[in-house]
C-alpha positions as a printed Julia matrix, in Angstrom:
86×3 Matrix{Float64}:
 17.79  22.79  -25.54
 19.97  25.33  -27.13
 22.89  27.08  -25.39
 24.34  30.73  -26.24
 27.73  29.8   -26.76
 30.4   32.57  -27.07
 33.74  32.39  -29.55
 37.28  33.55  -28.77
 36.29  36.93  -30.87
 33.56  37.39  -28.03
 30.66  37.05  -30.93
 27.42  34.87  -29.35
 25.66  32.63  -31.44
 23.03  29.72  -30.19
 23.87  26.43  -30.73
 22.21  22.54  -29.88
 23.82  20.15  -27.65
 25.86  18.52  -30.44
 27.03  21.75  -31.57
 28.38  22.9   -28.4
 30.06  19.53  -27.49
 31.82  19.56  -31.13
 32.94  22.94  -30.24
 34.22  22.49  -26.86
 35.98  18.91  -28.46
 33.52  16.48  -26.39
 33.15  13.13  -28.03
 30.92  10.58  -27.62
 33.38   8.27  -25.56
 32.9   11.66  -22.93
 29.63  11.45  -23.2
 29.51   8.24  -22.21
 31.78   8.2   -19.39
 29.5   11.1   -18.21
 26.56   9.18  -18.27
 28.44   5.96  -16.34
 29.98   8.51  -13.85
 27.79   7.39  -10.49
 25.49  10.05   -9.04
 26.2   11.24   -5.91
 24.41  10.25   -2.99
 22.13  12.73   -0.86
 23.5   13.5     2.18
 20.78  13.35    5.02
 21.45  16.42    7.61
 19.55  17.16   10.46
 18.45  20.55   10.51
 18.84  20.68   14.52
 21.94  19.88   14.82
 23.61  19.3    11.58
 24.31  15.31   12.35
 24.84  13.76    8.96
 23.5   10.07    8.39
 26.85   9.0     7.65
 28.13  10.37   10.73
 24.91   8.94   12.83
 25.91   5.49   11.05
 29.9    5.51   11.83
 29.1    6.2    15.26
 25.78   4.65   15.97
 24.96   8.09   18.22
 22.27  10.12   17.25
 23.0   13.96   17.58
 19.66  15.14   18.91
 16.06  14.07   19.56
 15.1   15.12   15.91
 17.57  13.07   14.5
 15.51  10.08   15.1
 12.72  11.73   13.15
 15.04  12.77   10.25
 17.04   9.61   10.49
 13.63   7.04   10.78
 13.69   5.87    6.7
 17.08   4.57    6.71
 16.76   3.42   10.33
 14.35   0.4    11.4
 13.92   1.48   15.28
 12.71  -1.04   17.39
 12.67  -1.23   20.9
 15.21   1.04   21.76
 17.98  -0.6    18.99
 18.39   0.31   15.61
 19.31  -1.62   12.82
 19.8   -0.77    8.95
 17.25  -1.31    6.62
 18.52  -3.31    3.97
């Protein structure tokens, strides 16, 4: 997909992927690194009371009543305990 790219002299011209990585001075070893960088992971909230899964998971307490509900496909809830999925 081209990108408007814009010089020091403030003049706009469109140029490819390749193009605007040569002119910004990204090689292909950046590139690469880029692509190996790991995504970062989701972060679950629950909308009632803003309990985080990591948080639910480094205290084992659930925030609210809808957290089990937000919470249920990382949590396997049965009878009353929870335990991670794996």
């Amino acid at each position: 997909m081209p990108a408007r790219v814009r010089d020091q002299r403030g003049l706009e011209t469109t140029a490819d992927g390749d193009a605007v990585d040569r002119l910004t001075g990204v090689t292909g070893l950046h590139r690469l690194l880029r692509l190996m960088r790991p995504l970062p992971k989701p972060s679950t909230v629950c909308p009632a009371c803003g309990a985080t899964l990591e948080k639910v998971l480094a205290t084992g307490l659930m925030g609210c009543g809808l957290c089990y509900s937000v919470f249920a496909d990382k949590l396997k809830l049965t009878g009353g305990s929870s335990d991670l999925v794996s």
